[in-house]
N, C-alpha and C positions, 0 to 999 in steps of 0.2 A: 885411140877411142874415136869410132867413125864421127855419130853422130854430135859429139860433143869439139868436135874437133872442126868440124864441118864450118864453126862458127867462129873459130880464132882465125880465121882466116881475111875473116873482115871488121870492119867499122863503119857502126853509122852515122853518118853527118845531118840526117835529118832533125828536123825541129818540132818537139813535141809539146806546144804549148796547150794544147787543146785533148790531149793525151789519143789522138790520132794514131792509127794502126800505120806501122813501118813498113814496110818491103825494103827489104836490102837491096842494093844494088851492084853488083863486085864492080862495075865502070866506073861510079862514084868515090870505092874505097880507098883507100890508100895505106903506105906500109904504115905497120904497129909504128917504128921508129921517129916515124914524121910524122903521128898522127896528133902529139899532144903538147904543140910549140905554141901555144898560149891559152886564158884563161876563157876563151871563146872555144877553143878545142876542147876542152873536157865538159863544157857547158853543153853541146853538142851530143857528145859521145854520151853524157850521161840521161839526153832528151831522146836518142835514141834505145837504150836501156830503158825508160819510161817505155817507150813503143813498145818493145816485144813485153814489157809486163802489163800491159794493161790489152793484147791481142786479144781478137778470140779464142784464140786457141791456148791461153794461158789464163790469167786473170777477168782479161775481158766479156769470159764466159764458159770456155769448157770446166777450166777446175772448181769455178760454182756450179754450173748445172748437173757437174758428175755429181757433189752430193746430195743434190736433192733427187735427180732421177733413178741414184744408186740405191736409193733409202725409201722411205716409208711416204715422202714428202710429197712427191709430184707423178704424174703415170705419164707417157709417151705416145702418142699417136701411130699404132699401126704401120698405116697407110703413108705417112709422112717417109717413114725411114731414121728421122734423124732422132739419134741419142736411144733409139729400139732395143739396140744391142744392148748399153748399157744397162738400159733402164728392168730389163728382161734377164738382166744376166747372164747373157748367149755372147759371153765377151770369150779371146782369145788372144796369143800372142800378138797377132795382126791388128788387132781393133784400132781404127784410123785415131780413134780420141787420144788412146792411149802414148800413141807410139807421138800425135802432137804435143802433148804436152809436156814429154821427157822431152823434143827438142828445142820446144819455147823456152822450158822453165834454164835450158841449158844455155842457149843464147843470152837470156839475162845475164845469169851468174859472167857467163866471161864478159857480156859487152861491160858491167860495173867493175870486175877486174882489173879490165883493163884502164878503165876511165880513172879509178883509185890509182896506180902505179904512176899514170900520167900526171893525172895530179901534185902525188907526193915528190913526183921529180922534178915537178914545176914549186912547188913550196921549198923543196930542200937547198936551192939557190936562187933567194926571191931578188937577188943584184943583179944576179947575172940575167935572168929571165925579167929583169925590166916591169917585175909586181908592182904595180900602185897597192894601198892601202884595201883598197875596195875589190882589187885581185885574190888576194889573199883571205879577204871575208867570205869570198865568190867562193873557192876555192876551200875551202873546210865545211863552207857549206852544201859545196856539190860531192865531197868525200862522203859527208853524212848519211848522204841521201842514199850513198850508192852502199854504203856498206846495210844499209836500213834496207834496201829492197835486195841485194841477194842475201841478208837473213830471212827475207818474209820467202823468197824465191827456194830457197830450202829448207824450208820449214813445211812448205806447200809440197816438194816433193817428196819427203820422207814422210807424210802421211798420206800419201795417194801408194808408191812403192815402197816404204817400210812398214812394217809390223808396228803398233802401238809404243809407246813410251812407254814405263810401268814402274813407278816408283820404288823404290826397295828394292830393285834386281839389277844385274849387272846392265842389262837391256844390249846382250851379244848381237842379238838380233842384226840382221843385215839394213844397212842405213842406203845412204846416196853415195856416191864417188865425189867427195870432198874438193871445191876448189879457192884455195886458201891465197898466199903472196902472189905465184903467179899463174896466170891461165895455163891450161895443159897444150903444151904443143900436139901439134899434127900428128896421127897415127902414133900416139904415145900409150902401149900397153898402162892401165891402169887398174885398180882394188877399190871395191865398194869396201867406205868406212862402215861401221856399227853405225845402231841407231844412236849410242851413248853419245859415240865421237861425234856422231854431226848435229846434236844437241849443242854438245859443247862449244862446238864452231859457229852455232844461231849464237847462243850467250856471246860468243866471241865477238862477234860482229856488230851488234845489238849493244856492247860496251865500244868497239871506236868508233859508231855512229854520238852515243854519247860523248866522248872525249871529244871529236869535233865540233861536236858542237857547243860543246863549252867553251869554247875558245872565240865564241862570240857574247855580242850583249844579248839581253832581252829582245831589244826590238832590234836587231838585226837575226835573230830567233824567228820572231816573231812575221818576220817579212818573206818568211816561205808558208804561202796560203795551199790549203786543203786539197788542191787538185797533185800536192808535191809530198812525201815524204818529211811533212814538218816533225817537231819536236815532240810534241802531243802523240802524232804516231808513232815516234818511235818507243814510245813507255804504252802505246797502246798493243804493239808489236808485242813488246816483254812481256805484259801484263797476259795475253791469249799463252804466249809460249808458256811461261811458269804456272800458267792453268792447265795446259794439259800437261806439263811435268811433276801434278800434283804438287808442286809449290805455291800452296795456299796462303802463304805469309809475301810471300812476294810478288803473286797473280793480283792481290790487293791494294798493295802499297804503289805496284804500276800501275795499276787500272786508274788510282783516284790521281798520280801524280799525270795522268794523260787528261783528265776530266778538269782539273786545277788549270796546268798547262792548257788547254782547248781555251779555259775564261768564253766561257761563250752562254748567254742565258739559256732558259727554257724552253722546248717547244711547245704553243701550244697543239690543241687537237687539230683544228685546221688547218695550222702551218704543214702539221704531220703527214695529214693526209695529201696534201698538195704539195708538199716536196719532190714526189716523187713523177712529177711529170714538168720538172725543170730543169736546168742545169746551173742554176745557181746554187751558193753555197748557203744550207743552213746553220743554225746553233748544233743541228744531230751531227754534222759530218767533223770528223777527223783526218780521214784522205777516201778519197775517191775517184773516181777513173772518170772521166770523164768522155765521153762518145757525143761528138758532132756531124754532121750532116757530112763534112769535108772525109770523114769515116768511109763512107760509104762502105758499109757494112752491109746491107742487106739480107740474105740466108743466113750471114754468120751473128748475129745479133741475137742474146739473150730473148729478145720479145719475138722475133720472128718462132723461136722455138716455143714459146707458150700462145701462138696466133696462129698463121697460116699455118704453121707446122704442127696443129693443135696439142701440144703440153695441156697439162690440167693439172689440179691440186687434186691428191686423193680425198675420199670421203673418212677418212683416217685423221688428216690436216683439219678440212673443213670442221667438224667434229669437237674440233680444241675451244672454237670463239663462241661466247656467250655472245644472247642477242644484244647486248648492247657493248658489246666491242667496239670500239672506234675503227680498228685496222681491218674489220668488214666493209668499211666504205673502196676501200684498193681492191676487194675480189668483187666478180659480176658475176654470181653462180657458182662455176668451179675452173674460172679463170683467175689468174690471180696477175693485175695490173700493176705492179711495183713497175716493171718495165716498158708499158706501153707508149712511149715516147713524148713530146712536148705536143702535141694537137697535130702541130705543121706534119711531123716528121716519126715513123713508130721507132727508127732505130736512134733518134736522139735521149739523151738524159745521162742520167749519174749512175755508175756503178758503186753504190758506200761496198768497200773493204775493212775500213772501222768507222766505226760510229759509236756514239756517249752510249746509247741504250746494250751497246755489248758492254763498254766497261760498269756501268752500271750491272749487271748482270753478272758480271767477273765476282764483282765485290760481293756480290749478296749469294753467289754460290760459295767464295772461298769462306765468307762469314760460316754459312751455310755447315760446310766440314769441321770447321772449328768451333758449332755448337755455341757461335755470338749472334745469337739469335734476334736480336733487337738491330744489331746491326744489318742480320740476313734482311729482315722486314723491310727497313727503311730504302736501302736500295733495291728491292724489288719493286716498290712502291713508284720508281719512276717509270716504269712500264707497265706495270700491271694495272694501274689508274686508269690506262686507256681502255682497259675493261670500265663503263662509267658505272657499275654496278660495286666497285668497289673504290668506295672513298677515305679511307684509311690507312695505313701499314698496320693499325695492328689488327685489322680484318684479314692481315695473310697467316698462311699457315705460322705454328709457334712450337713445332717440334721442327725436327735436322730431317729426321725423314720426311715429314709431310711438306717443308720447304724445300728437299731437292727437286721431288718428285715435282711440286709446283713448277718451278726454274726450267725444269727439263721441258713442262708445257710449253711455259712461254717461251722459251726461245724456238720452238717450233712457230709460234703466234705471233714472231718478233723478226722474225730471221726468214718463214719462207721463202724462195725463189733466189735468197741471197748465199746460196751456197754455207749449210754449217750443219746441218746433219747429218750426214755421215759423216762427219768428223766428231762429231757428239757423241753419234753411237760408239765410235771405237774407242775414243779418248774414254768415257766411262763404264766401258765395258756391259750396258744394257741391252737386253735383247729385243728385238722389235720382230713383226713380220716385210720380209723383204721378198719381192718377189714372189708371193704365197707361202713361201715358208715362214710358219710361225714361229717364235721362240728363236729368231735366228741372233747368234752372235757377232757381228760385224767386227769386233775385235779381234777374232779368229783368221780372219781375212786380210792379205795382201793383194794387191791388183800384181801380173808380172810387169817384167822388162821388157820393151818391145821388141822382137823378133830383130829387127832391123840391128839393134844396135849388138845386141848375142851375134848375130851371124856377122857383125863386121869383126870379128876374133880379136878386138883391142883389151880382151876380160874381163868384161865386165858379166858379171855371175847373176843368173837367174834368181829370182826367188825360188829355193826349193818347193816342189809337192804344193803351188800356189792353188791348182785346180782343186783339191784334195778337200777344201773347205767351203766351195761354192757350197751356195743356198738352193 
């Protein structure tokens, strides 16, 4: 498998404290076998894995801006060029985003792989590998991390190239090409799992991310802060997956046990709105990606594509916020500033991947389906307040419909520019207009496999008749 293979080839020893975009280097690599001879090696390899997930071309901006510029959310500039295609739906096998982010999201999964195997063969003889105490802490807590982010890393791609999850069905549907104990060797013919299976292998992941990290205390829990794959995120991690798996009992019980675990107070409205042009850590963030100057990102930065590259909010978006919305103070018109950077700098600030106001929101939608409508209320209530026009829970809607259809606003009103829209659409199957087509289904919709990887003959199988459904 070309493209996925391309990447077991090497390891990164760069240092991702600052969650700085990687470039590999094959001069720098060295072999798999020699790569994980102490607790400084996987610390490494696993700071590299942060890189390629927090890239542009992964996290750090394509597979957000695809769902807003895919959907109803955001419209593209012309004249710019970039995200046009997408945005317009004049995508094809070839399409540059596409074919990036099947290789990004695939570099993750093996650089953590890897980093896990080295690890556990550093833990399985902590005598002979000369572990101190605090090696061993290090080391279940850098397993966690990694097993935490290629669940999130394939979670992300079987909803960009799989079909929907769909509860009550076998869901045969065509998933990702699974990579489980070990990385796939070089030019190693391979089979796309089902959606079911690679479901099964998030869950999977998402529980020994757990197990390791049970194997510490509290506050040595607690001592991996917000720019990292902490404990919080990974029951935030659960809490989004068993929501779009229609697991409503358990999208709930993760969500509040990530908001519990966070212990972080309230925001207020100020804080809220000026959050968003720092890089410090708030009470809202759970993990976030964090982008510094040392980046140097430039064209490839979220804010460059809503600035010089003119992105704009639709009049669809705009439309949602009452005038006395608080989160009107971040758009200037029909620009919308969550990402305009720290004053110095536009590509500096925080990418939130989780944040309290999605779990918050988890909960008062799963309430929501299960008709706990007092419970729906009250956690909608911590977001929807920031409309100042409504100072109550029980001024929200108090039926199951009039409160979804609420939920489904605000998280438009909650969430723009931060990539969740079209995943929204498809996960609940609502029809929106996209691209001028009204009434359009996005559930219907698979993005394909990129050409690149089809024509390197390792098997990997196209989405059938993907064209068949465009808008």
């Amino acid at each position: 498998m070309k493209k996925i293979s391309l990447y077991t080839l090497l390891l990164a020893l760069s240092f991702w404290a600052t969650g700085c975009s990687l470039e590999t280097d094959p001069n720098s690599a060295i072999p798999t076998e020699d790569a994980f001879n102490k607790t400084q090696d996987v610390q490494n390899g696993m700071h590299g894995a942060y890189a390629s997930l927090g890239d542009y071309r992964f996290l750090g901006n394509y597979v957000l801006s695809l769902a807003d510029m895919a959907s109803d959310i955001s419209i593209a500039d012309n004249s710019s060029g970039h995200f046009v295609a997408i945005n317009l739906w004049n995508i094809n096998v070839d399409t540059p985003e596409l074919s990036d982010m099947w290789t990004k999201g695939y570099e993750v999964i093996d650089r953590c792989t890897r980093g896990i195997n080295g690890a556990k063969a550093l833990l399985a003889n902590p005598t002979e590998n000369a572990l101190t105490a605090q090696d061993i802490v290090n080391l279940n807590s850098y397993v966690s991390q990694m097993y935490a982010m290629r669940s999130l890393t394939s979670f992300m791609l079987v909803n960009i190239y799989g079909l929907p999850y769909k509860a009550g069905t076998p869901n045969s549907q065509l998933g990702i090409v699974l990579v489980d104990l070990e990385p796939i060797p070089a030019y190693t013919n391979v089979l796309r799992s089902t959606v079911a299976q690679t479901y099964t292998q998030i869950l999977k992941d998402i529980a020994s991310a757990k197990t390791h990290l049970n194997s510490l205390t509290t506050s040595q829990k607690r001592a991996v802060n917000q720019y990292y794959l902490n404990e919080a995120a990974v029951y935030a991690l659960e809490a989004r997956v068993k929501l779009f798996m229609q697991d409503y009992p358990g999208a709930k019980t993760a969500a509040q046990a990530a908001i519990d675990k966070r212990a972080s107070g309230n925001v207020s409205n100020a804080d809220y709105v000026q959050m968003w042009s720092s890089t410090a850590i708030t009470n809202e963030d759970i993990f976030t990606i964090v982008k510094s100057e040392a980046d140097n990102l430039s064209s490839n930065s979220i804010n460059t594509l809503y600035n010089s590259y003119g992105g704009f909010l639709s009049q669809f978006t705009l439309s949602k916020f009452g005038a006395n919305d608080i989160r009107k103070g971040i758009i200037d018109g029909d620009h919308p500033a969550k990402f305009d950077g720290n004053g110095a700098s536009e590509a500096v600030g925080n990418i939130p991947i989780f944040r309290k106001s999605e779990m918050y929101l988890i909960i008062a939608e799963a309430s929501a389906q299960q008709t706990q409508i007092a419970d729906a209320q009250n956690a909608l209530f911590y977001t929807a307040k920031r409309n100042l026009d409504i100072t109550s829970a029980t001024a929200l809607p108090d039926t199951k419909t009039a409160l979804l259809s609420f939920i489904a606003d605000e998280r438009i009103r909650e969430f723009f520019q931060e990539g969740h829209r079209m995943y929204d659409l498809r996960r609940t199957g609502a029809a929106a207009t996209i691209a001028g087509t009204a009434n359009y289904v996005l559930a219907t919709f698979v993005y394909p496999i990129p050409a690149n990887e089809i024509n390197s003959g390792f098997g990997v199988e196209q989405n059938p008749n993907w064209s068949s459904t465009l808008p």
